[in-house]
N, C-alpha and C positions, 0 to 999 in steps of 0.2 A: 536361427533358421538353418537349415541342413542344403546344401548344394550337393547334390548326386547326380554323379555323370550316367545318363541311363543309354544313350547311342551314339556309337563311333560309326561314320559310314570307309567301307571299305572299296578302292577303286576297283573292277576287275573288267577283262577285256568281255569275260563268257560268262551271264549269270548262271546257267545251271550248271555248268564245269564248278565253277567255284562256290555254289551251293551245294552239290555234291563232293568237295573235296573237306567245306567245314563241317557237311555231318557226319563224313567218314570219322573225320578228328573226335566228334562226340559234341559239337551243337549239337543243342535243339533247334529245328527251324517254326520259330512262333507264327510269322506269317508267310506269303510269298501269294501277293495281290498286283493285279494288274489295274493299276487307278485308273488310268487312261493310256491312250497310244503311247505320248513320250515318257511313261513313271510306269514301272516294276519295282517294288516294294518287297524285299525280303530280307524281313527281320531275324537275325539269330544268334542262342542266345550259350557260352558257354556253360560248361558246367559249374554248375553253384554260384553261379553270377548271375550279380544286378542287373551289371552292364551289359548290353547287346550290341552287335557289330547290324550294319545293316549293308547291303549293297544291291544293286538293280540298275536300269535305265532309269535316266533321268534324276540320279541320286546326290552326285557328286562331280564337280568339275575336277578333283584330281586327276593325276596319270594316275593310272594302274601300276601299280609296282612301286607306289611312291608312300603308301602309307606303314607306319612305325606303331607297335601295340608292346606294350608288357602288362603282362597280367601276373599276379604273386598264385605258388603251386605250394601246396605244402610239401612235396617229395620233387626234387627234381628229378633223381631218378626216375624215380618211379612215374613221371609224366613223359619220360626219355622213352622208357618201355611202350606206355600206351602210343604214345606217335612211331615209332617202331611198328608195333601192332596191326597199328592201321594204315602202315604204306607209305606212310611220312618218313625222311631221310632227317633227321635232326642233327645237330651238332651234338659233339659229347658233352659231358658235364663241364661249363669253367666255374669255376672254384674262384671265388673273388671274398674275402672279408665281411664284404656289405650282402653277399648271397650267393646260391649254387645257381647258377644259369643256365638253361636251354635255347637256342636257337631255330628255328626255322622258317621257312617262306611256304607261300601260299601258291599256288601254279602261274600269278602274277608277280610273282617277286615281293609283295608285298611282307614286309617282316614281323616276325613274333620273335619276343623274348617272354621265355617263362621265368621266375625269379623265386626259387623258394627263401625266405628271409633265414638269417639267422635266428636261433631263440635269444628272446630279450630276457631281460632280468625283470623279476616278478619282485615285487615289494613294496 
């Protein structure tokens, strides 16, 4: 049986500040529903992923600026450049063994690590 993580919710103080700041980044924004008075619903989903972050009212009791995401990039550079691009302040490349890493936060502090893997051995 196959377990896949399909939604991480994400704390933030402003839903459409930090809707608009993950489709700068290059979400998709799947929905963005207002269920009732206390739930807003806005699902979104990065590029070439399963998995989707969601955040809104009534979503999550976290603080805002409390949640941790790493997602695998095949280029870290080259994911360095598009957050550059698009107005995102990212950390340089670190260079670790296990993978090349990107850094950044969201306008709640909340953090991303991008991780491009090393190549494995084929055989």
């Amino acid at each position: 049986m196959d377990w896949k993580i399909e939604l991480i919710p994400v704390p933030v103080t402003d839903v459409d500040r930090a809707k608009a700041f993950y489709e700068k980044v290059g979400f998709h924004a799947d929905h963005d529903h207002r269920v009732h008075e206390g739930l807003r619903f806005v699902q979104l989903t990065p590029p070439g992923s399963a998995c989707s972050i969601v955040l809104g009212d009534g979503i999550t009791d976290k603080v805002p600026g409390t949640q941790e995401i790493q997602v695998v990039v095949a280029d870290a550079q080259a994911a360095r450049r598009q957050l550059l691009d698009a107005g995102v302040e990212p950390s340089e490349v670190d260079v670790q063994p296990w993978g090349h890493f990107v850094y950044f936060g969201d306008p709640d502090g909340n953090k991303w690590s991008l991780q491009a893997l090393p190549s494995r051995p084929t055989g």
